[in-house]
C-alpha positions as CSV (number, residue, x, y, z in Angstrom):
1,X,68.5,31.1,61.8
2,X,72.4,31.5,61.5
3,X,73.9,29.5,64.2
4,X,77.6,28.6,65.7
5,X,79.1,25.5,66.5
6,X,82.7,26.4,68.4
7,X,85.3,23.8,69.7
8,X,88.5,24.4,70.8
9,X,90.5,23.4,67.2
10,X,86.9,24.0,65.2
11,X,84.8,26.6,64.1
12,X,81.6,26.3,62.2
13,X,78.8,28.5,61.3
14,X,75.3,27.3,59.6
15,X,71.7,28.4,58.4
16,X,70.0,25.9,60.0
17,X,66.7,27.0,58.1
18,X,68.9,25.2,55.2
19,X,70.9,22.9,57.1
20,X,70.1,21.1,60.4
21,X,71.4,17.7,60.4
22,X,74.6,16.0,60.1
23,X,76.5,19.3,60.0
24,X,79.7,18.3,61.4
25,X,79.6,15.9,58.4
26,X,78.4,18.4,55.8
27,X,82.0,19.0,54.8
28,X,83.0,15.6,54.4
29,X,82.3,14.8,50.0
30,X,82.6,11.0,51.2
31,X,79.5,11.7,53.2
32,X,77.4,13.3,50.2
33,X,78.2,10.3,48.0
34,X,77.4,7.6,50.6
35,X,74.2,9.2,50.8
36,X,73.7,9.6,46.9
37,X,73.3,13.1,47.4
38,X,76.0,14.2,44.7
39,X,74.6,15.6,41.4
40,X,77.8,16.7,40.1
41,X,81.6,18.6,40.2
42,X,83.7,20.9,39.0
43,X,87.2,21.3,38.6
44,X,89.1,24.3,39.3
45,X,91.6,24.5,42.7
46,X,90.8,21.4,43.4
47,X,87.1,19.9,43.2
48,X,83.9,21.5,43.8
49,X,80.9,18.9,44.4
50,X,77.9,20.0,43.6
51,X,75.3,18.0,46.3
52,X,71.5,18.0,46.9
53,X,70.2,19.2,49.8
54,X,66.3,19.0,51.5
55,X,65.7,22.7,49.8
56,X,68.2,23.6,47.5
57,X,71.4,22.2,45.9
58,X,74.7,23.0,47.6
59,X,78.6,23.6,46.1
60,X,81.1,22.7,48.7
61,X,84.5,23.6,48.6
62,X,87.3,23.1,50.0
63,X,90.1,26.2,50.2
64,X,93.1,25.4,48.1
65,X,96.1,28.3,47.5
66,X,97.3,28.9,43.6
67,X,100.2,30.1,42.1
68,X,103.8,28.2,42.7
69,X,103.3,28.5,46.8
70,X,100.5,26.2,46.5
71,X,102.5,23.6,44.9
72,X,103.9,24.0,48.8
73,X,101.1,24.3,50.9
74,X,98.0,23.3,49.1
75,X,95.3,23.9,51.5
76,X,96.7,25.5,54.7
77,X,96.4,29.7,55.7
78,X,98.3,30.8,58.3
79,X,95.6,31.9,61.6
80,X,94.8,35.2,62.9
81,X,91.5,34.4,64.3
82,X,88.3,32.6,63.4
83,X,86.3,35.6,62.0
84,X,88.9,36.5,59.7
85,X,89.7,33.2,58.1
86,X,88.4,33.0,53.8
87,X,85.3,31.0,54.6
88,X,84.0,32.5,57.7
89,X,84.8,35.7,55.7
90,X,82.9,35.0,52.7
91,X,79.6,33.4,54.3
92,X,79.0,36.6,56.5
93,X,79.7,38.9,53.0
94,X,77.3,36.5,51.0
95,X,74.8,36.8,53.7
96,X,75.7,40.7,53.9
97,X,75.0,40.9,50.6
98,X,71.9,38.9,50.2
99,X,70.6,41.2,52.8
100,X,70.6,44.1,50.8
101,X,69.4,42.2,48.1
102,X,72.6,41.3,45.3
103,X,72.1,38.3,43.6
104,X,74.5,35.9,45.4
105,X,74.6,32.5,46.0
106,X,73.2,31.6,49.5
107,X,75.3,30.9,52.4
108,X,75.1,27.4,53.8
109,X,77.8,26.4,56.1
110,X,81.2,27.3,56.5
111,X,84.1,25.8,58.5
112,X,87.7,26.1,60.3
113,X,89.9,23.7,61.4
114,X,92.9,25.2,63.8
115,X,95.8,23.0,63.5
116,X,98.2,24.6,65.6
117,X,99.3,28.2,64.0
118,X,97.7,27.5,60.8
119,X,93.8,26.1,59.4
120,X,91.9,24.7,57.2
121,X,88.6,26.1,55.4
122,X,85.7,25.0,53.6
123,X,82.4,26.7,52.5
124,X,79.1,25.4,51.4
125,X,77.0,27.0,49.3
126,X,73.8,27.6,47.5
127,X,74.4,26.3,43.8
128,X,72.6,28.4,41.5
129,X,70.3,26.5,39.2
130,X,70.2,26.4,35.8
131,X,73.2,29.0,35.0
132,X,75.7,29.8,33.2
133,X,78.6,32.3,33.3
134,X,79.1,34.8,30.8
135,X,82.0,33.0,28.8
136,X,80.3,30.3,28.0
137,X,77.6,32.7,27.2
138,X,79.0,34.6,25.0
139,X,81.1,32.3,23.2
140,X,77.5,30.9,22.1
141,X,75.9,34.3,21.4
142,X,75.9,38.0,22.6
143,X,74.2,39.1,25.3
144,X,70.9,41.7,24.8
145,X,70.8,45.2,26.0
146,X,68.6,44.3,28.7
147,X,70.8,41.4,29.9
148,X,73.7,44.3,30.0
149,X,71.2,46.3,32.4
150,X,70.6,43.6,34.3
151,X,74.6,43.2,35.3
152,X,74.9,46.7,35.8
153,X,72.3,46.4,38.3
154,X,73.7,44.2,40.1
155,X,77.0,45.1,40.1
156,X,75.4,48.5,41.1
157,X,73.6,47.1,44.1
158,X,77.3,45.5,45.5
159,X,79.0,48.8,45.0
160,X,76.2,50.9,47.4
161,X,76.7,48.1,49.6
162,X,80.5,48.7,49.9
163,X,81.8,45.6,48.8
164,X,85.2,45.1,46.7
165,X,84.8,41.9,44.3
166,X,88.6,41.8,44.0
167,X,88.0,39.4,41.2
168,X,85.4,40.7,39.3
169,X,85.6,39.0,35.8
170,X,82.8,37.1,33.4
171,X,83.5,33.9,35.2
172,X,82.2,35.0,38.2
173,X,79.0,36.5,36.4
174,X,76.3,34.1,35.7
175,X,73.3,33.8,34.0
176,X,70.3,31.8,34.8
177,X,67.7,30.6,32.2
178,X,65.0,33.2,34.1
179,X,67.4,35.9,33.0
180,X,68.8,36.6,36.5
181,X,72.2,37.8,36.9
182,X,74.0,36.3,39.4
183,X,77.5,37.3,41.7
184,X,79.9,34.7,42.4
185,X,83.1,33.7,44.0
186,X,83.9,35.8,47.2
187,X,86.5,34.4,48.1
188,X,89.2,37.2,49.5
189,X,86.5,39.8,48.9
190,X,85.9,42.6,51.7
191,X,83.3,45.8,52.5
192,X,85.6,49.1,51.8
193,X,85.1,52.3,52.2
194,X,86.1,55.3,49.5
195,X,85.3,55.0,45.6
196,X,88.4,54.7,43.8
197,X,88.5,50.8,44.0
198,X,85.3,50.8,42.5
199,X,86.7,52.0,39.3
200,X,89.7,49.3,39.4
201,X,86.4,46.4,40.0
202,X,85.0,47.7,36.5
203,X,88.3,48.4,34.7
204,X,89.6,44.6,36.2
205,X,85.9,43.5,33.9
206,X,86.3,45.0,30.8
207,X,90.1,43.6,30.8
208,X,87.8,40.1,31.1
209,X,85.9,40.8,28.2
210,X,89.0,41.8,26.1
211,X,90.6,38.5,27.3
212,X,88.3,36.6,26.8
213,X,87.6,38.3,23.3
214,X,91.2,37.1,22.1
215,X,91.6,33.5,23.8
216,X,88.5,32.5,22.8
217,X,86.9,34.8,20.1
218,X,83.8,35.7,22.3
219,X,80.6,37.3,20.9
220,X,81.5,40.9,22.5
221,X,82.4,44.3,21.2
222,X,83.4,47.3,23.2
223,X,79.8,49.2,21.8
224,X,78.6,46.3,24.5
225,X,80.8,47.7,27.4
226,X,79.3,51.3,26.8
227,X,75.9,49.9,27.1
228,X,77.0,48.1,29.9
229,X,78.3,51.4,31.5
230,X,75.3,53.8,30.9
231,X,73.1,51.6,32.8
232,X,75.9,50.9,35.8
């Protein structure tokens, strides 16, 4: 059951079928490793920690900005109220889209912290098991036709469900070792209306694959995008 913890400088929201103790500590990586619940981390804008739960494993991040403006102001977004802010954002898309069945990573917890005009975010996460996004993927091997049907599926399902993946790209597609396809990273995603930004979500993956195809000589050809295509 998705429930709400509110305070006057904090904000957090939690599946407490998933999550029912120590939430106000969830966020805290200290707390995770004092509890030898850390299994692992990732490095990107900043550092994901992968942590085990009592059901499932978790990711928890922290919000970080990129580019040259978050060499200024790592981790702080100016606040325009709590429902709008990235990480109450993206859990209530992931759960949006889990509804309607898209293969996303479950939404854990998510928090704000109001420090005067301005906050702080962080998310937790289901951490999908045994997966592997597509570069690494495909720098090993190509993908089958039916793994090709099985993104356009999915990518499918989140289009009919009105949601813009502003950074659709084979990083944020992964591949489990059941053969699932799975959606990642929602961060500054949104539900649209029209079509025509669907188009720009598909043309924004095939300039991943041709990317990817030059910086790191990936097992793709653009026979695989047409496959891809006919089955989106």
């Amino acid at each position: 059951m998705l429930k709400t913890l509110k305070q006057n400088k904090h904000y957090i929201v939690f599946d407490d079928s998933l999550i029912n103790k120590n939430i106000e500590c969830c966020f805290d990586a200290q707390f995770w490793q004092e509890n030898n619940k850390v299994i692992g981390s990732a490095t990107g804008r900043g550092i994901t920690w992968f942590v085990q739960l009592e059901k499932i494993q978790g990711a928890l991040r922290h919000y970080r900005r990129g580019g040259l403006f978050g060499k200024l102001i790592s981790d702080h977004y100016f606040f325009v109220g709590w429902k709008k802010s990235r990480s109450i954002a993206e859990f209530e898309l992931l759960q949006t889209l889990n509804k309607v069945g898209v293969n996303v990573p479950k939404p854990i917890a998510a928090r704000v912290v109001k420090k005067h005009f301005c906050y702080q975010a962080d998310l937790l996460s289901e951490k999908i098991p045994d997966a592997q996004d597509l570069v690494s993927i495909l720098q090993k091997r190509s993908l089958t036709a039916l793994e090709y049907q099985s993104i356009a599926k999915q990518i499918k399902k989140m289009h009919q469900a009105q949601v813009n993946h502003t950074d659709l790209n084979i990083h944020n597609i992964l591949l489990d070792k059941q053969g699932r396809v799975w959606l990642i990273d929602f961060d500054k995603c949104r539900q649209q209306h029209g079509e025509s930004w669907k188009e720009k979500n598909l043309q924004r993956l095939l300039r991943s694959f041709n990317k990817e195809l030059k910086k790191r000589k990936i097992n793709w050809k653009l026979a695989d995008w047409k496959l891809l295509m006919q089955h989106y």
